[in-house]
N, C-alpha and C positions, 0 to 999 in steps of 0.2 A: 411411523412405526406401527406395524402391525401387532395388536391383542386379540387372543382367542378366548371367549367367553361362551357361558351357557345360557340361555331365556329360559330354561327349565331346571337349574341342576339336581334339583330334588329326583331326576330321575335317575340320575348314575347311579344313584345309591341301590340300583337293581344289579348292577354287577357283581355289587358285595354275593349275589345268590348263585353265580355261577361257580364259585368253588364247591357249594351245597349242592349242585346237581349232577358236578362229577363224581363228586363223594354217593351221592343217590343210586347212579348207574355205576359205578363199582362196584358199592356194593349188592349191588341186583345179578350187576354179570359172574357174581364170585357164588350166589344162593345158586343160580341156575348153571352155570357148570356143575356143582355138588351133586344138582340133580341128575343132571346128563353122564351116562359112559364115557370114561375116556376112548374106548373106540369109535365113541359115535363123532369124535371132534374134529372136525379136520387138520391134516397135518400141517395148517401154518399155525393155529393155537395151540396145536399139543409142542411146538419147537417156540414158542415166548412171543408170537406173532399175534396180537390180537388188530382183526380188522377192524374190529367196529371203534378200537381207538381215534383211528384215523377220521373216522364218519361222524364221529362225538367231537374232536379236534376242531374241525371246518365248521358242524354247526355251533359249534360253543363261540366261534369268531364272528358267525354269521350274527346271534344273538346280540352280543355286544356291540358290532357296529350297528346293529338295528338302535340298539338302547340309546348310543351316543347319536345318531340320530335325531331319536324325540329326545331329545336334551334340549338340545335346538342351538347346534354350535356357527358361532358365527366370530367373524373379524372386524374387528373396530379398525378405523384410518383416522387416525387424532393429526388434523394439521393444524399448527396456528400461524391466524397471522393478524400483523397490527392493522387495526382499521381505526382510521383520527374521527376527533370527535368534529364539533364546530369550527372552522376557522375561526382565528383573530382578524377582524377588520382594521389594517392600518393606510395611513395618508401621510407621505412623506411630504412635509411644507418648507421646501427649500428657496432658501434667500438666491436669488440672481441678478444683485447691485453689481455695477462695474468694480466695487470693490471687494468683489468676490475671485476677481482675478491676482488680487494679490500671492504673493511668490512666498510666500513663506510655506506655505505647504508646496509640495510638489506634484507635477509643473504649475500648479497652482490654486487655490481651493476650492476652484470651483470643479475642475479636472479632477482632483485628489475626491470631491464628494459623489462625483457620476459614477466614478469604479467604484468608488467602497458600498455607493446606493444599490448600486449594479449586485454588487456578491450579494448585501444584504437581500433582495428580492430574490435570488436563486437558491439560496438556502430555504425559502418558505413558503414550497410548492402549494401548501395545504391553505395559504390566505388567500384575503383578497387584498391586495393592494391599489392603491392610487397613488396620484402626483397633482401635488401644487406648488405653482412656483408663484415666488412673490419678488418686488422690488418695490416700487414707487407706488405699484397695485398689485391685485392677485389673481389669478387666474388656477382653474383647474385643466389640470392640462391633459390627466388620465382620471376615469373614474373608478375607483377599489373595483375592480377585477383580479380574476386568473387568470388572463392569457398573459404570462408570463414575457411572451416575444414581444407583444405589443408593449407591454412597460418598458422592455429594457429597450427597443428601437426609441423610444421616445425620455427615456435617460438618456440615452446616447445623443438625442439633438438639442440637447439643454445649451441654451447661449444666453448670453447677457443682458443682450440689446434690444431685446423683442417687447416689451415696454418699457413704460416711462420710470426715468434711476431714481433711485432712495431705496427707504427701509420702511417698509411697513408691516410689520410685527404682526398688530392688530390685525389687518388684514387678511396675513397672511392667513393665522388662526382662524382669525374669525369663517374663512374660505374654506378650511378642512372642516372644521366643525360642522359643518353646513353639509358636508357630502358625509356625515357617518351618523348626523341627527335623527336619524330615519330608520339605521340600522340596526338587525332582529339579533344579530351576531351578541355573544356574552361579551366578547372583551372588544372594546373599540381604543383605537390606539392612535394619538400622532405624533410624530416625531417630525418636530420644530427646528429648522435649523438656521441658524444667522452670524452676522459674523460683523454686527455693527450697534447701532443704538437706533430706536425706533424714531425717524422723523418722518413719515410720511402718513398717509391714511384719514378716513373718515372714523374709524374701529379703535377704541383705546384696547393695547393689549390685555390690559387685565378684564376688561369687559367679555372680552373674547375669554378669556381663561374661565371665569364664570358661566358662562353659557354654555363652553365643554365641560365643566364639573358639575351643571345640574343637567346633561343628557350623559353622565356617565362615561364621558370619552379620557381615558389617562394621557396626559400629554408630558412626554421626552422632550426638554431642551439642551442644542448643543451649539454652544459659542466656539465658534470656530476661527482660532488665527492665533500667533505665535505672542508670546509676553515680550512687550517693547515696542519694537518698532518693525515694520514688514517695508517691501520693497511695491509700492501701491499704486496703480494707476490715478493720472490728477487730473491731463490732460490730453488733446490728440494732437497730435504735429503736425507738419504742412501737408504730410500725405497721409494723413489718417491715422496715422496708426498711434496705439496709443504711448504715451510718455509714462516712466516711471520715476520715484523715488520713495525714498525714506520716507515712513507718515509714521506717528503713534497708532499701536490697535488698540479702539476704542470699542471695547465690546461690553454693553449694559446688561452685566453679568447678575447685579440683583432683582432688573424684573425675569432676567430667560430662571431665575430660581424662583422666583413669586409663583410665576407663573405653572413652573412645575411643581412645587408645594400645593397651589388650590388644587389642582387636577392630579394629587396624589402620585406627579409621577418622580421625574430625578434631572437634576441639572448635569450637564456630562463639559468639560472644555477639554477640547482636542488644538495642542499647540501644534501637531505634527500628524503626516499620512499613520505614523503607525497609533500614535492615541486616539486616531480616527477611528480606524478599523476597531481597534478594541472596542473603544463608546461602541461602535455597531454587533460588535459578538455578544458585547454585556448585554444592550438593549436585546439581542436577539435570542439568548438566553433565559433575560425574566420574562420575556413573552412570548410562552410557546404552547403552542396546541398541544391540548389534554390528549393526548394515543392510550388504545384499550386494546390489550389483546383480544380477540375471538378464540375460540377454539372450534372447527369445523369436526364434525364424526361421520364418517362414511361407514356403515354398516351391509357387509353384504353376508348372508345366510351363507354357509357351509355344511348343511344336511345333506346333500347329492352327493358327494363323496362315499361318506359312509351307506350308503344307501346303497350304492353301485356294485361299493366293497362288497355289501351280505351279500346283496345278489350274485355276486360271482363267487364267492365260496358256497353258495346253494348249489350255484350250477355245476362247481368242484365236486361236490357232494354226490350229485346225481352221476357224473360221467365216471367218476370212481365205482360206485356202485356196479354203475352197467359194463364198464369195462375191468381194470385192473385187480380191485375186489371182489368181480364175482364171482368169482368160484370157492374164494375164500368165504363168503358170506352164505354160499346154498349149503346149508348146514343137514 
């Protein structure tokens, strides 16, 4: 939106004079008629016609656009627009034990954690995000970046089998910590997720909890798998594939909350795809980049206008004179 403003307005205040200067030459022009004959007048003043109206008219316009002018009018362009502050550095540390294929989420929870990881990283163009995946060991598998395609390409080839099975908590932790201990970012973030009880690793998890709550990293856990019993991979059949049944879910629910209590963050358990997604809106929610509006001002001067204007009413002035008022004017 366009404002029109003055750098000088103290000068308009000379316009106030221009009704005192018509007032000046009235009454000047009414003394010197008295003096002059009415024969001497010409016959467009003696019939109500006075030229020099017309001449006082044009420069009294001319004046004032001069004055508005040095005023010094100009237009303001106010755009805003949001510019984010810092990113949030987060590290997704996802469990990928063969019992992460279990069916209780849908088509399964490790399927059900790739999409919902997947939304979760395209919602928060302004991070940087990574990937670690864990089971029996830990691996990083993406380092906190923004290239947002390379994360979700490398979501999307998330499998089970690619090391050695179990649960390693510890580890896993202990792996993210390690890629955001370094980082200049305010807020470091990881979101821990498993979906069983830690038996694997060299890393007790809570030692890892400690080492991200004295480099300042909040860590999200989320126990993932339905209350009771899920339909669970045990073993592989004769041609590979693997066999399922009925297992209890055993998910050691009071360290995934120790561990978010040292690290100040929040335990979250998602029995189903859609308390998954939520856990992810919520967490996605408390952790979000601080945005500041700007406000841009583009200013461009507006004096050449009125400038133009006097000037052509000068030149009004003159051609009246020499042509249509002259004869009226040779007094």
């Amino acid at each position: 939106m366009f404002n029109i403003s003055f750098s000088n307005p103290e000068i308009l205040w000379l316009i106030a004079l221009l009704p005192l200067l018509w007032a000046w030459v009235y009454l000047r022009r009414r003394q010197l008629r008295s003096e002059v004959k009415l024969s001497h007048i010409p016959s467009a003043i003696r019939d109500g016609f006075n030229p020099m109206s017309m001449v006082y008219l044009t420069r009294t316009l001319a004046l004032a656009a001069i004055i508005l002018a040095l005023a010094g009018p100009r237009s303001s362009d106010i755009t805003t627009k949001t510019r984010g502050g810092e990113g949030i550095e987060i590290v997704l540390a996802i469990d990928i034990s063969t019992s992460m294929l279990a069916r209780d989420l849908k088509p399964d929870r490790l399927e059900a954690t790739k999409r919902l990881s997947a939304e979760f990283v395209q919602n928060r163009p302004q991070d940087k995000i990574g990937l670690v995946l864990y089971a029996g060991e830990a691996f990083t598998k993406t380092p906190p970046t923004t290239n947002q395609a390379l994360l979700l390409q490398n979501i999307s080839e998330i499998t089970y089998n690619i090391v050695e099975d179990g649960t390693a908590i510890g580890m896993g932790l202990a792996t993210a910590v390690n890629r955001l201990r370094n980082s200049q970012s305010e807020s470091k973030v990881v979101i821990l997720l498993s979906d069983g009880e830690n038996n694997r690793g060299i890393v007790d998890p809570l030692t890892a909890a400690e080492l991200a709550s004295q480099f300042g990293i909040r860590v999200y856990t989320i126990g993932v798998g339905s209350k009771g019993t899920a339909s669970t991979p045990y073993a592989y059949g004769a041609r590979g594939e693997l066999l399922f049944r009925n297992a209890p879910v055993n998910i050691d629910e009071k360290l995934l909350q120790t561990i978010a209590d040292i690290c100040e963050g929040k335990y979250f358990r998602a029995t189903d795809n859609t308390s998954l997604q939520q856990i992810y809106a919520q967490i996605d929610e408390m952790e979000r980049t601080k945005l500041e509006d700007v406000d841009y001002i583009h200013i461009e001067e507006r004096h050449l206008p009125f400038l133009w204007l006097a000037l052509g009413l000068l030149l009004l002035e003159f051609v009246l004179r020499k042509t249509w008022l002259k004869s009226a004017l040779d007094v």
